[in-house]
C-alpha positions in Angstrom: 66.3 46.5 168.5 68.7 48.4 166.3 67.6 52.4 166.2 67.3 53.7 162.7 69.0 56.7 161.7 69.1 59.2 158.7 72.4 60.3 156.9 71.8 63.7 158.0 70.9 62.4 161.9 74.1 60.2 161.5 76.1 63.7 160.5 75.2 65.3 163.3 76.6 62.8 165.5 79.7 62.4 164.2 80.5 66.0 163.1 79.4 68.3 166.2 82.3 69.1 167.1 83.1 72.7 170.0 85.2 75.2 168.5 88.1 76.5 171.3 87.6 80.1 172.5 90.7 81.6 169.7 89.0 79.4 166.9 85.6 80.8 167.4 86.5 84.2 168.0 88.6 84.3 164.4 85.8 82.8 162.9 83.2 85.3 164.1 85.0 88.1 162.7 85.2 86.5 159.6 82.2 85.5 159.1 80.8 89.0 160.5 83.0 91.4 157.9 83.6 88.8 154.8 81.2 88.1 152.4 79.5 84.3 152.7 80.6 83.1 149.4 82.3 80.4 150.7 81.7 77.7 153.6 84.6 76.4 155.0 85.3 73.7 157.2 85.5 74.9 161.3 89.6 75.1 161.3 91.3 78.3 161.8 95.0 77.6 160.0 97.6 79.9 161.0 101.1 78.0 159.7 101.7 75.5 157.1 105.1 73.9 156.1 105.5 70.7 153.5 102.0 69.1 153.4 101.2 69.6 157.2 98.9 72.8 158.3 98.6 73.9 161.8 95.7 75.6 163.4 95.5 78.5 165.9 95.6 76.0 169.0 98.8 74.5 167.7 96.7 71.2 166.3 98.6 69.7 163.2 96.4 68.5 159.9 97.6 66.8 156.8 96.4 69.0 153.7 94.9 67.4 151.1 93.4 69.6 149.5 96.3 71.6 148.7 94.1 74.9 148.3 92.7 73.2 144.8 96.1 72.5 143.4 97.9 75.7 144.3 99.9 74.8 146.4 101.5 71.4 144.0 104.6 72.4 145.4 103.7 72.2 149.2 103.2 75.4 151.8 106.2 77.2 152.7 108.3 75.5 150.1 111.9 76.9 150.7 113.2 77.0 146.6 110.2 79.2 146.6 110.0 81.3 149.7 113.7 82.2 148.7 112.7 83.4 145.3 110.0 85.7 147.2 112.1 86.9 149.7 115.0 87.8 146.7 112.3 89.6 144.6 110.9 91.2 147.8 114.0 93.3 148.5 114.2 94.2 144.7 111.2 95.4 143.5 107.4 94.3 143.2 105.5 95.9 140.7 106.2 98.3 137.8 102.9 97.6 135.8 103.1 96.9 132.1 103.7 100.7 131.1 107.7 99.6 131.6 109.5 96.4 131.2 111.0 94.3 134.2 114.0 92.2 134.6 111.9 89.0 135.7 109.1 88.5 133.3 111.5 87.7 129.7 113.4 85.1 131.6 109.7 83.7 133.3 108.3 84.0 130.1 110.6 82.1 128.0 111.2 79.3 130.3 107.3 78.8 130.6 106.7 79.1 127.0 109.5 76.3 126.6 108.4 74.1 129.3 104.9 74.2 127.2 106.2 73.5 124.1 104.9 77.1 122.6 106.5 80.4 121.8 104.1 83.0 123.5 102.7 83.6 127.0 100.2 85.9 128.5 100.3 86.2 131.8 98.0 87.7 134.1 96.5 86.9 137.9 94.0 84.0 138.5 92.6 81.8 136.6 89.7 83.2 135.9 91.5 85.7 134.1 93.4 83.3 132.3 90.0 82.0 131.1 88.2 85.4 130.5 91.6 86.2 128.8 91.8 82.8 126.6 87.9 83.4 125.2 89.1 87.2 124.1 92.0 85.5 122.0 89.8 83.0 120.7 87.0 85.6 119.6 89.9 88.0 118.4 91.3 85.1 116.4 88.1 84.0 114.7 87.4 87.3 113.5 90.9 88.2 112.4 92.4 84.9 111.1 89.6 82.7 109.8 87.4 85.4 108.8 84.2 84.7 111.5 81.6 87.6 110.8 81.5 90.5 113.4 80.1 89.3 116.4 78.6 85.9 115.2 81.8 83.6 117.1 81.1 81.0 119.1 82.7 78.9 121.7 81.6 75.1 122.6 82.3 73.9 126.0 81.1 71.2 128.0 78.7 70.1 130.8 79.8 70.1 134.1 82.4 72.5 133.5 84.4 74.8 136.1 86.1 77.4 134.2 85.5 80.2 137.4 83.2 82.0 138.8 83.1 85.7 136.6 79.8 86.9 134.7 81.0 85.1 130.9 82.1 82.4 132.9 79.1 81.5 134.9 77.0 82.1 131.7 78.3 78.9 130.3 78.3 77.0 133.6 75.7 74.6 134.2 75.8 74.9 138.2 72.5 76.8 139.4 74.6 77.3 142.5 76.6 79.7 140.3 74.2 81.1 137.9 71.3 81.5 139.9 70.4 85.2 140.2 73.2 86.7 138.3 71.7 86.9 134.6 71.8 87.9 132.0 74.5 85.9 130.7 77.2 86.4 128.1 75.8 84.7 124.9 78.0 82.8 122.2 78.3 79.6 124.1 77.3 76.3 123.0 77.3 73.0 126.1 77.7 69.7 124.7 78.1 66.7 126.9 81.8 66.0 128.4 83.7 63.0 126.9 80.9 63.2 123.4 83.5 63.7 120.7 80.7 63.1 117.9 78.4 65.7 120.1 81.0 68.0 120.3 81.2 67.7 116.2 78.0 68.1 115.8 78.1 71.3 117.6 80.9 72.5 115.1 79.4 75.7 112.7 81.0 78.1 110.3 81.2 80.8 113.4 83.1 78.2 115.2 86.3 79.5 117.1 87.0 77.7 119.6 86.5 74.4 121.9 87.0 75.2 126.0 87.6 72.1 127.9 89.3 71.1 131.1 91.3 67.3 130.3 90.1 66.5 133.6 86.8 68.3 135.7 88.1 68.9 138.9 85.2 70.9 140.4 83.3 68.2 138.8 84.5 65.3 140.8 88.1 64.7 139.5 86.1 62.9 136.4 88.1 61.1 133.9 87.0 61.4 130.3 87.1 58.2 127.9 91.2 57.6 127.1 90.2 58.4 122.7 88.4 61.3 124.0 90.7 64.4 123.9 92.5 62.6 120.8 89.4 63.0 119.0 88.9 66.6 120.2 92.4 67.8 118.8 91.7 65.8 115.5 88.3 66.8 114.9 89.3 71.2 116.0 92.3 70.7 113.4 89.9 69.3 110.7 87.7 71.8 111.1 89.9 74.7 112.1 89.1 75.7 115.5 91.2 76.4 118.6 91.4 73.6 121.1 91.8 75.5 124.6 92.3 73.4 127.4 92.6 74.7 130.9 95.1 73.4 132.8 94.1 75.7 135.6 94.1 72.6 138.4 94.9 69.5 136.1 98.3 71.0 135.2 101.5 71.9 136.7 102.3 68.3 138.0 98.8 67.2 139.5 98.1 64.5 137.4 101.9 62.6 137.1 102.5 64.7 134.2 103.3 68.6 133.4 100.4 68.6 131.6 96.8 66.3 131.9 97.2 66.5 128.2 100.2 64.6 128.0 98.7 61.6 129.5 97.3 61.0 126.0 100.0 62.7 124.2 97.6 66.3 123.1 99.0 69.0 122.5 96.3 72.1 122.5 96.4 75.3 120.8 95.9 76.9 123.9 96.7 76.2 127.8 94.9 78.1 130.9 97.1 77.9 133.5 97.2 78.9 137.1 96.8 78.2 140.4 100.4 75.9 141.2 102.1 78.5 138.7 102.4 80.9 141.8 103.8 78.5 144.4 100.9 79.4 147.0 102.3 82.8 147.0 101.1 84.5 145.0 98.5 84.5 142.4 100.0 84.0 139.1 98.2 82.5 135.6 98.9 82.5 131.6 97.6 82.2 128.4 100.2 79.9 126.7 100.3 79.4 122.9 102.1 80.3 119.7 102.1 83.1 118.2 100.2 82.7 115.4 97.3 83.0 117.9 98.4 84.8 120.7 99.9 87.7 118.3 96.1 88.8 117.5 96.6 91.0 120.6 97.7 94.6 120.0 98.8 97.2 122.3 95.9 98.1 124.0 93.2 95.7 123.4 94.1 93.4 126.8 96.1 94.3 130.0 96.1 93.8 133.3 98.3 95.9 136.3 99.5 93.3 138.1 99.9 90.7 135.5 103.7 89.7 134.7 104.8 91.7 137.9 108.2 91.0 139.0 107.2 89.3 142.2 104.9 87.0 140.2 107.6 86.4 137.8 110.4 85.5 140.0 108.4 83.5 141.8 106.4 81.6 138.7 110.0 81.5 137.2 111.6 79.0 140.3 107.9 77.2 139.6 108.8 76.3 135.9 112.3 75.9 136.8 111.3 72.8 139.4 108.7 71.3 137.0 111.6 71.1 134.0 113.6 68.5 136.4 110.4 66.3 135.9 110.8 65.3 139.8 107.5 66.7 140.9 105.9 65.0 138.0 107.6 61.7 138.9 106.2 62.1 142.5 102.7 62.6 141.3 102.6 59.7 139.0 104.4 57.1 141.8 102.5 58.0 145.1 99.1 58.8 143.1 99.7 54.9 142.2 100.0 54.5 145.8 96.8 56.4 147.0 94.9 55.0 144.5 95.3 51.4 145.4 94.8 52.3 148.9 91.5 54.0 147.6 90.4 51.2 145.7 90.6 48.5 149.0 87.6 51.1 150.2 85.4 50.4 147.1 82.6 49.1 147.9 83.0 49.9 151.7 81.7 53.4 152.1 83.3 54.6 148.6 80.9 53.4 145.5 82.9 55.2 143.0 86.7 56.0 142.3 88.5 58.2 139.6 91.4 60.3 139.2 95.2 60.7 137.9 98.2 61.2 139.6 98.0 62.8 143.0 94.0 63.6 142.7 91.1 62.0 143.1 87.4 62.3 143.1 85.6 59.8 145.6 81.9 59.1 145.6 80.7 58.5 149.0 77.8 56.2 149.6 75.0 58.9 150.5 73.1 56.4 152.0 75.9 56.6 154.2 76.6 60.4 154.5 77.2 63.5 152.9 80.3 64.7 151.4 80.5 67.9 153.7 80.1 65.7 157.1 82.5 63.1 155.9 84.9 66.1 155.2 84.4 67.3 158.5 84.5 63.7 160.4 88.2 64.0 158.5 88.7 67.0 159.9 88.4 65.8 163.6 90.8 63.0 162.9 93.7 65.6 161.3 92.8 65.5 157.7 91.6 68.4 155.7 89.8 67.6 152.6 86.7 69.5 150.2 83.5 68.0 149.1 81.7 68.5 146.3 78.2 67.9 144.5 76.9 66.7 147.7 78.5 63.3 148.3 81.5 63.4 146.5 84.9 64.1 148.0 88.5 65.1 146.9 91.6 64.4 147.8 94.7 66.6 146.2 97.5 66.6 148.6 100.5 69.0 148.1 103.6 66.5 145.7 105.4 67.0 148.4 103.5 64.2 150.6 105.2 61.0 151.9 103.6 57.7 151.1 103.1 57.5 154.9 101.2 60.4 155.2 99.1 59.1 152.1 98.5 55.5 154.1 97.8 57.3 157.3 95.0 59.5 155.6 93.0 57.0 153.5 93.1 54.9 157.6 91.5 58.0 158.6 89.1 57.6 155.7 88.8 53.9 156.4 88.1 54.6 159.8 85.5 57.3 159.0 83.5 55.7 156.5 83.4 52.8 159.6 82.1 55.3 162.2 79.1 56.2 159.5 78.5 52.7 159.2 78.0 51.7 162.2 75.4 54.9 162.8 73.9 54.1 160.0 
């Protein structure tokens, strides 16, 4: 008689899994002195070169997860590391109250690769975000003559814009509102890929529409092809900023510089981060023209660290490899690759497939399992990936990956999804 088993009696067989005496000891002290906010999968990393990680124990894993996109570019990428070690020797910081010889030249080249004239550039992307909703505000009250604190901002469900106070207050995550009110009013949440809802959101107080091409935190989801289109022609028509963060879709992710290229949109506004320092250092921008971006005066926003020189030289050699279009290239030929792979799993453990380029969001069956012990099941078998929203799984590896590496994980998946099945 065949036993009958639970997905989360299943997990526990195929995820228990000893830690070795140096893994458990660094994971004790972490988890002793730093604040649970996160929960991360039971490896201890301690090197990383190309798309490979290795662990404390000398244990090798294939990253694909690519520390959400930040590290496009792959981990101890040598154009890079050079440009750190350069700048290292130089100087670091000199705050904003002087000028520095690396932020004109890291400036210019990312406002050209974006097609705009003016950057802002500051730390994470959070603070690209926080940053990008000031601008907006400042620019409805200044330039199309919004009444004094009566601007508002539409965004849409299931976003993941980051994780500050304004930010949260327009989430729609319990998991990241719950017990932190009150929130930041002068948000409005319309449904994600509703052009005509978004519309109908539209008022005189208006300023701006915050959108990410693609959700990542979301599940890599995909909006209808006409759908940022009808975004940019319905802001322009009623004169509102179109701000789209580019925080994880951009930078070469999705086989493109830009997610919005895929259907030829050009925003007011990108929010970019994340792959803009190389996985070095933390590195992010406002990018626009300067019709927008020139409502900030001396004063009114700032940030130390923002547009340091380490962060410039090193976010300069970033925009310097993207304008060769190679990493792009890459994205767009082996995310055709891992796709297909993907899509032979359909229907085998995997009920739903999306992405672009090198990214994408897989729906595991949770009759089957949950994300988090699918994740960790991949773990075991030398492949680190993140789950979210319960059964739902991403893969992002670093643009630096091999086809053979790509086959070799989604057989790991493959095999995986086979080992819940047969517990199931």
């Amino acid at each position: 008689m065949t036993t009958q088993t639970t997905p989360g009696t299943v997990d526990a067989q195929l995820t228990a899994r000893p830690l070795t005496p140096r893994q458990a000891e660094d994971i004790r002290l972490e988890e002793e002195h730093a604040a649970h906010n996160y929960h991360p999968l039971p490896v201890v990393v301690a090197t990383g070169e190309g798309a490979w990680v290795t662990d404390v124990d000398g244990r090798r894993y294939l990253d694909c997860l690519a520390a959400y996109s930040a590290v496009n570019f792959g981990h101890s990428n040598p154009v890079l590391l050079e440009a750190a070690r350069a700048q290292l020797g130089r100087i670091t910081l000199t705050s904003r109250a002087f000028h520095n010889d690396q932020l004109g030249p890291f400036v210019t080249a990312l406002a050209e690769l974006s097609g705009k004239d003016m950057v802002l550039p500051m730390n994470t992307g959070a603070e690209a975000v926080e940053s990008g909703i000031k601008v907006a505000r400042a620019w409805g009250y200044r330039v199309k003559g919004v009444a004094a604190d009566q601007a508002n901002i539409i965004v849409a469900s299931g976003n993941f814009h980051g994780r500050t106070t304004t930010i949260i207050s327009f989430s729609d995550d319990e998991s990241a509102r719950a017990g932190f009110g009150p929130f930041t009013p002068g948000f409005r949440t319309v449904a994600y890929g509703d052009a005509a809802a978004l519309e109908a959101a539209i008022d005189e107080n208006t300023v701006a529409v915050l959108l990410e091409p693609i959700q990542g935190e979301a599940g890599i989801v995909v909006p209808p092809a006409d759908y940022l289109p009808a975004v940019r022609e319905i802001t322009t028509r009623h004169n509102v900023l179109f701000i789209a963060d580019e925080i994880q879709s951009g930078l070469g992710r999705t086989g493109a510089t830009f997610a919005c290229d895929l259907v030829d949109v050009v925003p007011d506004l990108y929010l970019l981060g994340k792959a803009l320092g190389g996985g070095i250092v933390p590195v992010s921008a406002v990018v626009g023209n300067a019709d927008i971006l020139g409502v900030l005066q001396p004063g009114e926003h700032g940030s130390t660290f923002g547009g340091n020189p380490l962060a410039a030289a090193i976010g300069l050699a970033v925009v310097r490899m993207l304008a060769t279009g190679e990493y792009q290239e890459r994205a767009r030929v082996l995310g055709a690759h891992l796709h297909a792979a993907l899509e032979r799993l359909v229907g085998h453990g995997i009920v739903e497939l999306r992405g672009a380029g090198l990214w994408a969001g897989i729906d595991i069956d949770p009759a089957l399992a949950s994300g988090r012990a699918v994740c960790e099941a991949l773990m075991d078998r030398g492949v680190l990936a993140k789950d979210t929203h319960g059964s739902t799984i991403r893969l992002a590896p670093p643009l630096t990956v091999s086809e053979a590496d790509l086959d070799w994980a989604v057989e790991q998946l493959a095999a995986v999804l086979e080992d819940f099945s047969t517990l199931s």
